[in-house]
C-alpha positions as CSV (number, residue, x, y, z in Angstrom):
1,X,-24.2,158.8,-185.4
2,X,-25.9,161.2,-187.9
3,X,-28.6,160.2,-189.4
4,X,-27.3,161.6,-193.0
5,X,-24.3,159.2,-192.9
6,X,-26.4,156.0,-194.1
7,X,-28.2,158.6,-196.5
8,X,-26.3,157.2,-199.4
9,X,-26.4,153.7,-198.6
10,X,-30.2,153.9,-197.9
11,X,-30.4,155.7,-201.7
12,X,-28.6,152.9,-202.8
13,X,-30.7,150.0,-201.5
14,X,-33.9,152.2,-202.3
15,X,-32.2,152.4,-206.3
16,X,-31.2,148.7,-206.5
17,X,-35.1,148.0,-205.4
18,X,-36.7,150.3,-207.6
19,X,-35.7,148.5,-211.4
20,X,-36.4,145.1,-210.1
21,X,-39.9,146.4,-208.7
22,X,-40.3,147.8,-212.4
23,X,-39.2,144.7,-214.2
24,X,-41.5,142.3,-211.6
25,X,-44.3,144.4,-213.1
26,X,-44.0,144.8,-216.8
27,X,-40.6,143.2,-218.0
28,X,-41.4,139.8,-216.7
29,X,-45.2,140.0,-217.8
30,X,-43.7,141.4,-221.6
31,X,-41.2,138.5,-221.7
32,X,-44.2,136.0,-221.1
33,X,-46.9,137.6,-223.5
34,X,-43.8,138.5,-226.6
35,X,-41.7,135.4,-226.3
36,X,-38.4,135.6,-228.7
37,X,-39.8,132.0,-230.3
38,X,-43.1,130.9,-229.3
39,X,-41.8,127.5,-230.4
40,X,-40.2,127.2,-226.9
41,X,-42.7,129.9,-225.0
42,X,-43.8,126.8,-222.3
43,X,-40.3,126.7,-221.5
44,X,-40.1,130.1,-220.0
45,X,-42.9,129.8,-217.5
46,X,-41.0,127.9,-214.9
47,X,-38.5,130.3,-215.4
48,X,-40.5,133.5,-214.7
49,X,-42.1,131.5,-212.1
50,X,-38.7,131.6,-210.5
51,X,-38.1,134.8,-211.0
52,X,-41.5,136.0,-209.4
53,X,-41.1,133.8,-206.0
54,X,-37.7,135.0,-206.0
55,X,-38.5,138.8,-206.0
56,X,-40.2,138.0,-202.3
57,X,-36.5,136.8,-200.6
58,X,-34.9,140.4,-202.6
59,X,-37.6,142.7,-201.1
60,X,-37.1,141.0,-197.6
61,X,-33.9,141.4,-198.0
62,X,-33.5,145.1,-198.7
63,X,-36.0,145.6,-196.0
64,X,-33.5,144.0,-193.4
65,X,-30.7,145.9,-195.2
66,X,-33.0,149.5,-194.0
67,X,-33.2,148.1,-190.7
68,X,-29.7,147.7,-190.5
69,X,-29.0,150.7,-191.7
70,X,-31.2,152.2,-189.4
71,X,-29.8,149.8,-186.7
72,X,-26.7,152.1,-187.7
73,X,-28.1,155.5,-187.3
74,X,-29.8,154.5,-183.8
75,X,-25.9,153.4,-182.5
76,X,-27.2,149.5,-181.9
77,X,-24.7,148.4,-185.0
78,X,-23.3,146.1,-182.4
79,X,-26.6,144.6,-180.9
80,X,-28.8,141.5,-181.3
81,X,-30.3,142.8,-183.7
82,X,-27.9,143.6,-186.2
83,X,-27.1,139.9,-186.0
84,X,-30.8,138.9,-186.2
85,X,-31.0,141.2,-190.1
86,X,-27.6,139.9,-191.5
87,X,-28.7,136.3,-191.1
88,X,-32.4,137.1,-192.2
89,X,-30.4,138.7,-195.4
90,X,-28.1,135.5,-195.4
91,X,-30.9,133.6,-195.8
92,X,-32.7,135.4,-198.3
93,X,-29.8,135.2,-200.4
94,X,-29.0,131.5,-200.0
95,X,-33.0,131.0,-201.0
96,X,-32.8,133.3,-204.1
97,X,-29.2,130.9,-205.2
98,X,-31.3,128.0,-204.4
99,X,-34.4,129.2,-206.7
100,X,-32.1,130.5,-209.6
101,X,-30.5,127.1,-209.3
102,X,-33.5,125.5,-209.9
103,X,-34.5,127.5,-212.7
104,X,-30.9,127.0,-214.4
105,X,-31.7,123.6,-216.3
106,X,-35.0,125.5,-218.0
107,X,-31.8,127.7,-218.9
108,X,-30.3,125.6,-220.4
109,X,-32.7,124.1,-222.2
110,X,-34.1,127.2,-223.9
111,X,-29.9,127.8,-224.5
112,X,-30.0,124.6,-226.1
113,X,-33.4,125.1,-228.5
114,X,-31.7,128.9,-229.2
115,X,-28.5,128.0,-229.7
116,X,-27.0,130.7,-227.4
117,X,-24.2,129.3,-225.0
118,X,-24.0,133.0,-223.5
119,X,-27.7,132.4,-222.3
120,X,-25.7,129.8,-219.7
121,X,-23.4,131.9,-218.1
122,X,-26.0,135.0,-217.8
123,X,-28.3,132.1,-215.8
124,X,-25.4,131.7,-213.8
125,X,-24.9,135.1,-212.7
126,X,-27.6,135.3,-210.1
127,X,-26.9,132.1,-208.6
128,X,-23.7,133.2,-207.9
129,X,-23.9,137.0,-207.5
130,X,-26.7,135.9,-204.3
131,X,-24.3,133.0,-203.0
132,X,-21.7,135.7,-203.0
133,X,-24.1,138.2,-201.2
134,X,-24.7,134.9,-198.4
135,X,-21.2,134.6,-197.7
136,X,-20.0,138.3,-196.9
137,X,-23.5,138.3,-194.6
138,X,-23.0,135.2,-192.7
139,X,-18.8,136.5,-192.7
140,X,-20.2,140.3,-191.3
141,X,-22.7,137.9,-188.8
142,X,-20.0,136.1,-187.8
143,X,-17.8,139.2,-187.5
144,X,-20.3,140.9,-185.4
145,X,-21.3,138.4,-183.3
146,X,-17.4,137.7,-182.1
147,X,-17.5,141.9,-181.1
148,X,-20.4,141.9,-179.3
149,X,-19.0,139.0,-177.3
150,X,-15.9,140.8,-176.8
151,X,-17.9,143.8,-175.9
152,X,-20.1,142.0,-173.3
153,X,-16.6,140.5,-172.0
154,X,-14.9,143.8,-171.3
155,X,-18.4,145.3,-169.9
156,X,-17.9,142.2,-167.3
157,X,-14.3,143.1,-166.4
158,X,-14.7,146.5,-165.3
């Protein structure tokens, strides 16, 4: 396959990666040194806490989603190790829903001292955006592993 066929999608994962790199380094450290109320300031460090140990899984994750693609370009889309980088990125997406779940009742309490009910469902987003992202890798995993078993059974017949 040519290599300028995953161009986009490796544009894509190198664009999604870029803003969160950006906010990791001065959004997150603005947020924490110019709260909106310093009255509730000590709420927000578990929070970016969070959001700091969770930029580790993302990263990880876009790395695997590189090896994939070159995976792709190489012709081994249906190999091992296309298996082995969709679970990693399964994994790194059911961690981040897990750590934006645990940050979701300091949410709610900062939603609660700033009387912002929309703060709730904007907390919600990741959790669900990542469990989403878990789901269609462990369905492409599962996907993939059943064609590469199919594969390897026809390679047997003949």
């Amino acid at each position: 396959m040519k290599r300028g066929s995953t161009l986009f999608l490796r544009m894509a994962v190198f664009f999604i990666g870029t803003p969160v790199l950006a906010l990791g380094i001065f959004g997150i450290y603005y947020l924490l040194k110019n709260p909106a109320n310093p009255d509730y300031a000590h709420i927000l460090y578990p929070i970016v806490i969070g959001m700091y140990v969770s930029v580790i899984p993302f990263f990880i994750a876009l790395f695997q989603a590189f090896k994939l693609l070159s995976y792709i370009d190489k012709n081994l889309a249906f190999s091992e190790l296309s298996v082995t980088a969709l679970q990693k990125i399964k994994f790194c997406a059911m961690t981040i829903s897990g750590l934006y779940a645990v940050i979701l009742p300091f949410v709610f309490m900062v939603a609660e001292l700033d009387d912002a009910p929309g703060l709730v469902i904007i907390g919600m987003v990741p959790v669900f955006a990542s469990l989403v992202i878990a789901v269609f890798a462990a369905l492409l995993q599962r996907l993939l592993q059943e064609a590469i078993n199919i594969k390897s059974e026809n390679d047997l017949t003949v």
